[in-house]
C-alpha positions in Angstrom: 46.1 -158.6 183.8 44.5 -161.8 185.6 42.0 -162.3 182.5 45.4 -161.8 180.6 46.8 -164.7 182.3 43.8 -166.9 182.0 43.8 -166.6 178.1 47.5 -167.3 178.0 46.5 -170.3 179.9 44.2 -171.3 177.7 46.2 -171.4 174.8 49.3 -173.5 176.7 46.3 -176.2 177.3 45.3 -176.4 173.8 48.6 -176.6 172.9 49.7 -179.2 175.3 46.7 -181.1 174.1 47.4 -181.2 170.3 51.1 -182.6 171.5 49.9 -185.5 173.4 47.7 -185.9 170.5 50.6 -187.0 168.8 52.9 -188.4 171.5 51.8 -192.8 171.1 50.2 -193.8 174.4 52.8 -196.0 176.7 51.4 -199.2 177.7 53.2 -202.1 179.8 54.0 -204.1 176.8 56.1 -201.6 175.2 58.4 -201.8 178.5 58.8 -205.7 177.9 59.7 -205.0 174.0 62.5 -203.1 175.1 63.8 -205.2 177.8 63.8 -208.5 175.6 65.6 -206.6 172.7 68.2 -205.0 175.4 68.7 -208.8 176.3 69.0 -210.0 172.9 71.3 -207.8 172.0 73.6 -208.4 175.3 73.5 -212.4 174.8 75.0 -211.5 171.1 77.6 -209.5 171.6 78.9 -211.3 174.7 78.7 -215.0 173.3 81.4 -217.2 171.9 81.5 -220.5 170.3 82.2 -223.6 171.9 85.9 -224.3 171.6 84.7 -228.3 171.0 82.4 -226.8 168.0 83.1 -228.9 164.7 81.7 -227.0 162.0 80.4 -229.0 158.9 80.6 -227.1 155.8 77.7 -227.9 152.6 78.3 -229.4 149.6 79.4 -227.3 147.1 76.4 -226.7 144.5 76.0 -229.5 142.3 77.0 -229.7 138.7 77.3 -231.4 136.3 80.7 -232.0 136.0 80.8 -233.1 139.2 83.7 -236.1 139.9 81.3 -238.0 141.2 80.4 -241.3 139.5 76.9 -241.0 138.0 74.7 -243.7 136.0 73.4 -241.5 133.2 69.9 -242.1 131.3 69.2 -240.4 127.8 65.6 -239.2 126.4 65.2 -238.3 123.1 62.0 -237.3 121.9 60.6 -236.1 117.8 57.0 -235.0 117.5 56.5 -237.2 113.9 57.9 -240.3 112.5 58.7 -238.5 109.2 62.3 -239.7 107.7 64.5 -236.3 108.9 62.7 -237.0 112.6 63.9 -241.2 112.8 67.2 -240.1 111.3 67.2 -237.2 114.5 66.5 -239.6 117.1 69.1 -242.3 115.4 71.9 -238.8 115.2 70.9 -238.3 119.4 71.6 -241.6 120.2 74.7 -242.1 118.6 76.0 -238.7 120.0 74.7 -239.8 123.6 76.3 -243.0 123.7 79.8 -241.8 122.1 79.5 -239.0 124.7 78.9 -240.5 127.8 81.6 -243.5 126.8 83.9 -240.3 127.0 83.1 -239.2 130.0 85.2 -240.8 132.6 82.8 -240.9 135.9 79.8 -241.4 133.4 78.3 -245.1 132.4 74.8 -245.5 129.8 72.4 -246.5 132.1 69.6 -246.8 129.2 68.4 -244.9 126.2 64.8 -243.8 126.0 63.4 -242.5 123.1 59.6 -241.8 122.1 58.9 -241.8 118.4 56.0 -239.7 116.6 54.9 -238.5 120.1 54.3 -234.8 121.0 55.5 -233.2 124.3 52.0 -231.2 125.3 51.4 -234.1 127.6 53.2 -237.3 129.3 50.2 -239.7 129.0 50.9 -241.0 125.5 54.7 -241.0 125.7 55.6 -244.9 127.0 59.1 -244.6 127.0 58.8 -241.0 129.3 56.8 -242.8 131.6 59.2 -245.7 131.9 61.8 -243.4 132.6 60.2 -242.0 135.5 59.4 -244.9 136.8 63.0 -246.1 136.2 64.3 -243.1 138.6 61.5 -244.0 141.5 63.7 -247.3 141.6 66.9 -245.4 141.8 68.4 -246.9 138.5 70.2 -243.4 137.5 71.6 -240.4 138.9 71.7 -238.3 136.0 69.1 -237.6 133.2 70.5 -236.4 129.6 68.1 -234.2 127.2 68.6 -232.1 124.1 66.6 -229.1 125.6 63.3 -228.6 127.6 61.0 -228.8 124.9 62.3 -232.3 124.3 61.5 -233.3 127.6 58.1 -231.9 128.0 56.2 -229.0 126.3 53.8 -228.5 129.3 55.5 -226.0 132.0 53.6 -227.9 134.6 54.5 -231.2 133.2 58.1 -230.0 133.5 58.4 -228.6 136.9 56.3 -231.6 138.7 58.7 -234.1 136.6 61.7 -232.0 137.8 60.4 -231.7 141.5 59.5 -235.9 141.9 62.7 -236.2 140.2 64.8 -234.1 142.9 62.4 -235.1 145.8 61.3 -238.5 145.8 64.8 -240.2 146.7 65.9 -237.4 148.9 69.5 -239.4 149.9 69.6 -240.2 145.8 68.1 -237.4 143.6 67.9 -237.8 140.1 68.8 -234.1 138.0 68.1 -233.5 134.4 70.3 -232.0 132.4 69.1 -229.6 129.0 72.5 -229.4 127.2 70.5 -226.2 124.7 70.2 -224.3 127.8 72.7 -225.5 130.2 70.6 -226.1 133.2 70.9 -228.6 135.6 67.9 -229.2 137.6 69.7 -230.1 140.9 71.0 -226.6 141.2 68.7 -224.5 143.3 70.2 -221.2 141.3 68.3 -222.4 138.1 64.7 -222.4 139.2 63.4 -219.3 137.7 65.4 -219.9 134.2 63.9 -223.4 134.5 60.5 -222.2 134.4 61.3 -219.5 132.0 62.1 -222.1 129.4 59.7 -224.5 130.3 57.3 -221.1 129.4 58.8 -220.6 126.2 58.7 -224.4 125.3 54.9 -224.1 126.3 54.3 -220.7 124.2 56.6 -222.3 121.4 53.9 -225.6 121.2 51.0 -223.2 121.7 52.3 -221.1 118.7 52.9 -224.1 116.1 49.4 -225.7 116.8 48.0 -221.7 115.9 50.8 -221.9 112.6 48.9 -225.6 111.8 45.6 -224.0 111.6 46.1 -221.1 109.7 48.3 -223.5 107.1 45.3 -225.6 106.9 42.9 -222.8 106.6 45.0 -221.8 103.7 45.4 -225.1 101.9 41.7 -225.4 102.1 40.8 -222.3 100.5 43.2 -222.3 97.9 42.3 -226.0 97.0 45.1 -227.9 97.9 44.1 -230.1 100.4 45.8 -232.3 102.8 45.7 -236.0 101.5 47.5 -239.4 103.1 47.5 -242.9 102.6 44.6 -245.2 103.2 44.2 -249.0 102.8 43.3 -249.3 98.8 44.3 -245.7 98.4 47.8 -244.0 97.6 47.7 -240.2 97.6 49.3 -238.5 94.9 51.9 -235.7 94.4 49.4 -234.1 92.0 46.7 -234.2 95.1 44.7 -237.1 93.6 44.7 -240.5 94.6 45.3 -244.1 93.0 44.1 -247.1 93.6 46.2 -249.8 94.9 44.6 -253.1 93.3 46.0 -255.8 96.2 44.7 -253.4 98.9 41.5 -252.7 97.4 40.5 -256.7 97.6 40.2 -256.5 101.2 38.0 -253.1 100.9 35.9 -254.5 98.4 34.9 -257.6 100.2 34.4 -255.7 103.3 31.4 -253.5 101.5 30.2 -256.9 99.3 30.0 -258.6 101.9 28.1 -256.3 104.1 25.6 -256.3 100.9 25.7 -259.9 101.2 24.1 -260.1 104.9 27.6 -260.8 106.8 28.2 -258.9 110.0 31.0 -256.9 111.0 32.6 -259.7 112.9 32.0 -262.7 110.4 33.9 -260.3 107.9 36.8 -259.7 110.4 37.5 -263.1 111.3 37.5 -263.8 107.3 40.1 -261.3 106.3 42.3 -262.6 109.5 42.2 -266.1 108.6 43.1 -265.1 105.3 45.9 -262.6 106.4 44.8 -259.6 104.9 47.5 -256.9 106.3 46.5 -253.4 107.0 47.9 -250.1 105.9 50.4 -250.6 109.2 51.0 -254.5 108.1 48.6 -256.0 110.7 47.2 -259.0 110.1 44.5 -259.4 113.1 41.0 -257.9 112.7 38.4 -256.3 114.7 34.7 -255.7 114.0 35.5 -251.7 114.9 38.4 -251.8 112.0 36.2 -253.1 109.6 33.8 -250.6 110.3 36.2 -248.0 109.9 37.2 -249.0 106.9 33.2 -248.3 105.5 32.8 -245.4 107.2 36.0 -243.2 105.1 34.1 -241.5 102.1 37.5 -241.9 100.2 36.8 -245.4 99.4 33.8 -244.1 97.1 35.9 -241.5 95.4 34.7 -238.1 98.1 36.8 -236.2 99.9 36.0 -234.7 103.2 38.8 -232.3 104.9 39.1 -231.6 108.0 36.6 -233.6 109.7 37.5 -233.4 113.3 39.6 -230.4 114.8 41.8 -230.1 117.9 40.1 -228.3 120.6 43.1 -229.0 123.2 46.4 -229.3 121.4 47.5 -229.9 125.5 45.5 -232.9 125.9 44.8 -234.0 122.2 41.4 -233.6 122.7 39.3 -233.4 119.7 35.5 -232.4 118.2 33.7 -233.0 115.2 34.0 -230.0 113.0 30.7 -228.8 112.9 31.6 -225.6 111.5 34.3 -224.9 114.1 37.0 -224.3 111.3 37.3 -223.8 107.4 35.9 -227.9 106.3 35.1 -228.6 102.6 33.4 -232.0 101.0 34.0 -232.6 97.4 31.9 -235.4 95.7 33.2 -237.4 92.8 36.7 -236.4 93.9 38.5 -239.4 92.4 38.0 -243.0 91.5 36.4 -244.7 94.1 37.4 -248.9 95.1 33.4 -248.9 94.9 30.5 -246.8 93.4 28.4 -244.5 96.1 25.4 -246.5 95.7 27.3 -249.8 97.1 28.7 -247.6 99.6 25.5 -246.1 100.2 23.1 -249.5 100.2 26.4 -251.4 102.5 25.4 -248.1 105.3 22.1 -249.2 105.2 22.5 -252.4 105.5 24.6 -252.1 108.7 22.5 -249.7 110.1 19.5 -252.1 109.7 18.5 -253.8 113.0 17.2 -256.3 111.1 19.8 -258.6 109.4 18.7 -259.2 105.2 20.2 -261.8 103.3 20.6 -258.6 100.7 19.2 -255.8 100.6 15.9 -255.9 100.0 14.2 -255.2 97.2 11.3 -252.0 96.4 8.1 -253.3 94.6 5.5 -250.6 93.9 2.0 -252.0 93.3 0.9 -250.4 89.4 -2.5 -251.5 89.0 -5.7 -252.3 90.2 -7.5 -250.4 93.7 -4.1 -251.0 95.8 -2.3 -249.2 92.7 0.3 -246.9 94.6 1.1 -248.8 97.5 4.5 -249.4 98.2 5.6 -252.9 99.7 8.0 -252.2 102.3 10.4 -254.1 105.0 9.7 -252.4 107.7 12.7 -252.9 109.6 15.0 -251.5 106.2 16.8 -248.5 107.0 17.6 -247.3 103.4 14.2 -245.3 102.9 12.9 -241.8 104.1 10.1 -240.1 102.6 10.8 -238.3 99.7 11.8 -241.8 98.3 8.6 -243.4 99.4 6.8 -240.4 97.4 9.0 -241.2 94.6 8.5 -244.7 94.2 4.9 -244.2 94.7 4.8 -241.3 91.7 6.5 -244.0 89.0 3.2 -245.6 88.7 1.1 -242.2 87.8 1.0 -240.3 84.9 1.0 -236.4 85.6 -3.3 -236.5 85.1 -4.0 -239.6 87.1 -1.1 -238.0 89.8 -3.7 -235.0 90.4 -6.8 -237.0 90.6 -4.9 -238.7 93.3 -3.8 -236.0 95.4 -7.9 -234.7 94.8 -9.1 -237.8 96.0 -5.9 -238.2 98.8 -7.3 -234.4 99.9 -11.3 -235.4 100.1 -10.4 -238.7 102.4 -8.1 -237.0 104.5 -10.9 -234.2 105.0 -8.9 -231.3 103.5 -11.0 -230.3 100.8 -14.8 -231.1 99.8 -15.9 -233.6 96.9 -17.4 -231.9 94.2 -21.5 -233.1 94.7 -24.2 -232.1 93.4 -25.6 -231.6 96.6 -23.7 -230.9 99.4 -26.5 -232.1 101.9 -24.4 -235.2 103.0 -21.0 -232.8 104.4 -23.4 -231.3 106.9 -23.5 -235.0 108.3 -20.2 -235.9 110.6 -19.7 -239.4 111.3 -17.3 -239.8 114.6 -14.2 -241.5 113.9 -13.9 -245.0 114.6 -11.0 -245.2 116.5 -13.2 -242.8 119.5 -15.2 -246.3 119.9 -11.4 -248.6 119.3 -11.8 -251.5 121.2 -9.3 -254.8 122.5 -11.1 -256.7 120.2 -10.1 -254.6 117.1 -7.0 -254.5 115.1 -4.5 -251.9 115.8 -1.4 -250.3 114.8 0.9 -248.3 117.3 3.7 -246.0 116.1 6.3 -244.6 117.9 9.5 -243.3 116.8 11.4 -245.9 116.5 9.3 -249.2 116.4 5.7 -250.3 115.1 3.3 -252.9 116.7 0.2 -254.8 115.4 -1.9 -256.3 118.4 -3.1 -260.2 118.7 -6.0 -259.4 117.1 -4.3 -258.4 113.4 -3.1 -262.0 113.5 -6.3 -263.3 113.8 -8.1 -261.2 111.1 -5.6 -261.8 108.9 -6.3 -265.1 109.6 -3.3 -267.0 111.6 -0.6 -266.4 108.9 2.9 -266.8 108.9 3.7 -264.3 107.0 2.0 -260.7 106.3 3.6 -258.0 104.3 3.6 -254.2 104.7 2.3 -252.0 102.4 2.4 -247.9 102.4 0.8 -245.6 100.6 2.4 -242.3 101.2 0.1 -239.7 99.6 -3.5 -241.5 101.0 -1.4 -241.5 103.9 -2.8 -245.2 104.4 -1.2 -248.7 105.8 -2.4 -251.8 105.2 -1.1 -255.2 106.0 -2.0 -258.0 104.1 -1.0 -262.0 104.6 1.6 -263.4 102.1 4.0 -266.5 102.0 7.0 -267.0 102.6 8.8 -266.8 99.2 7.7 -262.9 99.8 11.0 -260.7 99.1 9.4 -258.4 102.0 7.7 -261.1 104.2 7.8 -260.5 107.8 7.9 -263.3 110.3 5.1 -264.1 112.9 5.8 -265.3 116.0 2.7 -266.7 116.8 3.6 -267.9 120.4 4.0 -263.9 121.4 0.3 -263.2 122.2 1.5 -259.5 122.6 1.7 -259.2 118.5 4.5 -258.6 116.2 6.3 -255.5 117.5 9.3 -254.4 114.7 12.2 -251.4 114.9 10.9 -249.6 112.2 13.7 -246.0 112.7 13.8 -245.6 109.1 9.9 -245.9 108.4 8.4 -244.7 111.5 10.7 -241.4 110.6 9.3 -241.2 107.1 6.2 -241.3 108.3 6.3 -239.1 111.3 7.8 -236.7 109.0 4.6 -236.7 106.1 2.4 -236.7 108.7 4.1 -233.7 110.7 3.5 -235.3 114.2 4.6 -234.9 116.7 8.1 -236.7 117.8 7.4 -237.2 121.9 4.2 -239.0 121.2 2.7 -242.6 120.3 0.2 -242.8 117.9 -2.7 -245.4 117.7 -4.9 -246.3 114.6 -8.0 -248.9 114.1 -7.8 -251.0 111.3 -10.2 -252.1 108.7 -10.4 -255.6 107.6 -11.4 -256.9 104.1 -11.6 -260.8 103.2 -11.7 -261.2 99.4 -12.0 -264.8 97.9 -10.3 -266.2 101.0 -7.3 -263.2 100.6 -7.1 -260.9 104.0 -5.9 -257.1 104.5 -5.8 -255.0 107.1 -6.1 -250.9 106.0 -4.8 -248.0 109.0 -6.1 -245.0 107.5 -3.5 -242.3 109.4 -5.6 -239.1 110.4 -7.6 -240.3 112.4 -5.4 -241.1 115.3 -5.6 -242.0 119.5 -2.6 -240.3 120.4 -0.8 -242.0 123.4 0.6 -239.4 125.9 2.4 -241.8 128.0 2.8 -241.7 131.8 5.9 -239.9 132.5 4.8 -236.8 130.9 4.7 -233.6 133.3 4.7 -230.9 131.0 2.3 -231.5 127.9 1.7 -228.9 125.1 -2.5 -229.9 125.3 -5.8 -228.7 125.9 -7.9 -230.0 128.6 -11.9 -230.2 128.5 -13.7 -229.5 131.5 -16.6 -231.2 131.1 -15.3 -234.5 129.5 -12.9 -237.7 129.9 -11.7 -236.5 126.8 -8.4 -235.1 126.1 -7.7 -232.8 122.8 -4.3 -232.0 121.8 -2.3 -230.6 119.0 -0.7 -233.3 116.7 1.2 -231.0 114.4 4.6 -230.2 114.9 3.8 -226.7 113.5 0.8 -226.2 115.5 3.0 -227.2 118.9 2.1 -224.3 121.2 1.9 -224.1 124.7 -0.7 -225.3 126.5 -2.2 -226.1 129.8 -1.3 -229.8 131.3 -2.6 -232.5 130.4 -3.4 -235.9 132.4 -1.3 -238.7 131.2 -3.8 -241.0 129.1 -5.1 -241.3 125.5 -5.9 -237.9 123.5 -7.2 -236.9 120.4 -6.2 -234.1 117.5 -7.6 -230.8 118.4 -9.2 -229.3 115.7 -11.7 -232.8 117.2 -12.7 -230.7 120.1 -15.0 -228.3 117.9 -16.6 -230.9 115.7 -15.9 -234.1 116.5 -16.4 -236.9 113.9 -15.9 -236.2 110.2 -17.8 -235.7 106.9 -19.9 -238.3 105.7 -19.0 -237.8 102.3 -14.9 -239.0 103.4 -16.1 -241.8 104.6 -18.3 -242.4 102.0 -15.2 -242.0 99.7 -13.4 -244.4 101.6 -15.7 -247.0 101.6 -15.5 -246.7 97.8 -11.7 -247.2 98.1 -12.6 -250.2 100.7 -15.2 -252.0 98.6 -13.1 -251.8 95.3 -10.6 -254.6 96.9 -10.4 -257.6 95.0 -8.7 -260.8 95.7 -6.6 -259.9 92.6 -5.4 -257.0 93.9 -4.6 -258.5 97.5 -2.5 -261.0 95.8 -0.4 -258.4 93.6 2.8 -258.3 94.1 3.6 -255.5 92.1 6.8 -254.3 90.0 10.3 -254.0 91.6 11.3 -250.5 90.8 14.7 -248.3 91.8 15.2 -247.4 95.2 15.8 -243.4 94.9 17.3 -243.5 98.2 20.3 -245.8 97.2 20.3 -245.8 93.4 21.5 -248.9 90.7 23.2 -251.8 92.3 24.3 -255.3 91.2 21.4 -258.1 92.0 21.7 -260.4 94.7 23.2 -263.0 92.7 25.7 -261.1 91.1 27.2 -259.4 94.4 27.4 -263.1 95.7 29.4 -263.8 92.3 32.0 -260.8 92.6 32.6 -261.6 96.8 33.3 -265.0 95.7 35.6 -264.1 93.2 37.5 -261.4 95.1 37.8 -264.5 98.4 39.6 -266.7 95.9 42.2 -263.6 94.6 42.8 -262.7 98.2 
């Protein structure tokens, strides 16, 4: 019975256990919970007001036909200046005034109306801007609007508007009123409506920038492409355009006389003092107008669509349409105010760092040992290499043209001369420019400029003048003295005991291009001189180089020698691999490293080439040929003719 007992016992314990499991633990601040709210309670239901209590009741919510006398501003706002949009803004205000005149606690503070502007964004809207500024100086109560999206089409632009609006003049808030929606801003019941619409005003501008595009897209495609009015240009209905023969004076003189020599902003104060109006009727010019005016591919008769695109219709930021969106060029699209080589030479002209008196002519030397050679202004920007190989091919037939690319192949050490005995090719003569000293001529390229040393001057014996020449398949570059009179004569400045250093972007890129080097470097060549009958000339043969590294480089693709000063790396731009570093300096080409010097027989070959120099062919100034790069234009004398007439018909 006892062990009975105990068990029962047992069981009440784990019970009473599991039930104090769940019973919350009291602790001393639960007693003080209950006293405050026993308190709290008490104090309520025992207290009574003041008998001396003078309640003051809030303004009813505002409306806005409130009795209240109210100074009332208007905003009207159209996204184009198209007819229908100016006759919208002159329908708004006459509505606005005639209303508030019959409103009897209502007087026109001001009108403010923004013309061709689009509501994604305050910053180009003037008139918005004023407005705001306006209220900050508490010169209306009340602002009328057609709807939200005429007020702003940016829901953040909207609210933080509304909100300085309300907030900034606390004892003097200014509301807005949209009469499409009915919403007045100083109500505090039409906050989430407002920013509903401001939502849909916001979706609503997102959507018709998307409905732009794909209309564009489509019009593309299907060939009808969107045209407008330019200076010297009226589009057509038919989608063509016409030529307007007032306007296209001023666009004519602007590419003559770029042809001519004049700058930008010689040409702009010209057409200003004689008054020539824009498309917009102004009268005042810029050097950046007049380059626009050149740059448009319409005034030579192509069409390019779509050549920037909106990447933010929000902020109206935009991109060159590199293949972002549906683009299309058409050449020969219409009648052009002037042909595409005018257009083409009047780029190159302005591009030029150089400033011609015209653009200069290309003379090709057709006879004799220099037979080949192109003269060249170094400075020119209208040339790239295919035209130099061009204008140096007019001078071969097709049989002396493969002789020449033989011979070009032996010198340059591509191929072996055809000998009897080969004994002389197992001879290797280092190059010159491994012994290149101060006192020898030289010629450093880099990208963008070209530089003869002192010494050039001297061999070529104090001279004025020199002239370029440039043969593109011997890969040779010889400079020889000249006179003045020279169409391609390059000034001296003897008092710069540094040399003549030139920009040379155009040349320097047709050569780096034949010769495949590579773009981050300098390269350095030796010259040979030759004194014929009192005529000098300087030849830079081009493969065998001292290629500059610099002193800024860190990470070189190069080979270093272990044993030697000497520094070998790869010239090519297809042989550019990676390589270990390499110790700022002077290098060499690589395939040097194995076999350093080269075959007797080139050299022997270009001795040949050397020795057969006459003072005759020194002094040849060769035949002015077409410049494949540009094409036919009028001769100097005749462009100054035609931008003569056209000043006097302006």
């Amino acid at each position: 019975m006892a062990k009975d007992e105990n068990k029962e016992s047992e069981i009440r314990g784990d019970e009473q256990e599991i039930v104090d499991q769940r019973l919350p633990v009291w602790r001393p601040q639960d007693a003080d919970r209950e006293y405050y709210r026993y308190e709290t309670k008490k104090r309520i239901q025992h207290y009574t007001v003041p008998p001396q209590t003078i309640f003051r009741p809030a303004k009813p919510t505002p409306t806005i036909r409130d009795a209240e006398h109210k100074r009332v501003a208007v905003y009207a706002r159209v996204s184009t200046k198209s007819k229908e949009q100016v006759s919208s803004i002159e329908n708004q205000t006459k509505y606005y005034t005639e209303k508030i005149a019959k409103t009897p606690n209502w007087d026109l503070a001001e009108i403010y109306s923004d013309e061709g502007k689009s509501g994604t964004s305050k910053k180009w809207r003037p008139e918005f801007k004023r407005m705001l500024e306006d209220a900050s100086k508490k010169k209306m109560d009340l602002i009328v609007c057609a709807s939200v999206s005429r007020f702003a089409r940016n829901i953040s632009d909207l609210i933080e508007e509304v909100r300085k609006l309300r907030t900034t003049n606390p004892s003097n808030p200014v509301g807005v009123y949209f009469e499409t929606e009915d919403l007045y801003t100083l109500d505090p019941n039409i906050n989430e409506r407002l920013q509903m619409q401001g939502l849909f005003a916001e979706w609503e501008s997102g959507n018709k920038s998307r409905r732009m595009i794909l209309s564009y897209d489509q019009r593309i495609c299907t060939g009808q492409f969107p045209l407008s009015d330019l200076l010297g240009l009226r589009h057509t209905i038919e989608g063509g355009f016409i030529i307007e023969e007032e306007e296209a004076k001023t666009v004519k003189y602007i590419f003559l006389a770029t042809l001519c020599g004049y700058t930008a902003e010689e040409i702009a104060e010209v057409l200003t003092e004689k008054q020539r109006p824009t498309l917009r009727g102004r009268t005042e010019w810029t050097a950046s107008m007049v380059k626009a005016i050149m740059e448009n591919e319409r005034r030579w008769g192509d069409l390019e669509v779509r050549k920037r695109v909106v990447i933010d219709y929000k902020e109206k930021v935009t991109a060159k349409n590199d293949g972002l969106r549906e683009g299309a060029y058409i050449p020969h699209y219409h009648e052009g105010i002037v042909s595409p080589e005018i257009a083409r030479a009047a780029h190159m002209m302005r591009a030029s760092r150089y400033k011609f008196g015209s653009v200069p002519d290309v003379y090709v030397i057709d006879s004799g040992a220099l037979k080949g050679f192109v003269s060249i202004s170094p400075t020119w920007s209208g040339i790239d290499n295919r035209a130099f190989q061009d204008i140096s091919r007019q001078v071969y037939n097709e049989d002396e043209f493969c002789e020449l690319q033989r011979r070009a192949n032996i010198m340059n050490g591509r191929t072996h001369s055809n000998v009897v005995s080969m004994t002389l090719n197992d001879y290797r003569v280092a190059p010159g420019v491994m012994f290149m000293t101060r006192s020898d001529p030289q010629l450093t390229f880099s990208q963008r400029s070209m530089k003869l040393n002192a010494v050039c001057w001297e061999k070529l014996g104090q001279q004025k003048c020199v002239e370029f020449l440039y043969h593109p398949v011997l890969e040779v570059i010889a400079v020889r003295s000249c006179n003045a009179t020279n169409p391609n004569a390059v000034l001296w400045d003897e008092t710069k005991k540094s040399g003549l250093q030139l920009c040379t972007s155009a040349f320097s890129n047709a050569v780096y291009d034949k010769l495949d080097w590579m773009r981050k470097y300098k390269f350095r060549f030796r010259g040979v001189t030759r004194v014929r009958g009192g005529e000098r000339i300087i030849f830079f043969f081009l493969d065998e180089p001292q290629i500059l590294v610099g002193k800024d480089k860190k990470h070189l693709d190069a080979m270093d020698t272990s044993d030697s000063t000497v520094k070998y790396i790869p010239y090519k731009e297809s042989e550019c691999d990676g390589a270990a570093g390499l110790v700022a300096g002077i290098a060499y080409p690589e395939n040097w490293q194995k076999q350093v010097g080269v075959s007797y027989e080139i050299k022997q070959q270009r001795g040949r080439v050397l020795d057969a120099v006459s003072s005759a062919d020194i002094r040849n100034h060769g035949t002015k040929v077409v410049n494949p790069f540009i094409g036919v234009i009028p001769t100097h004398g005749e462009l100054e003719d035609e931008l003569e007439q056209i000043y006097e018909a302006m």
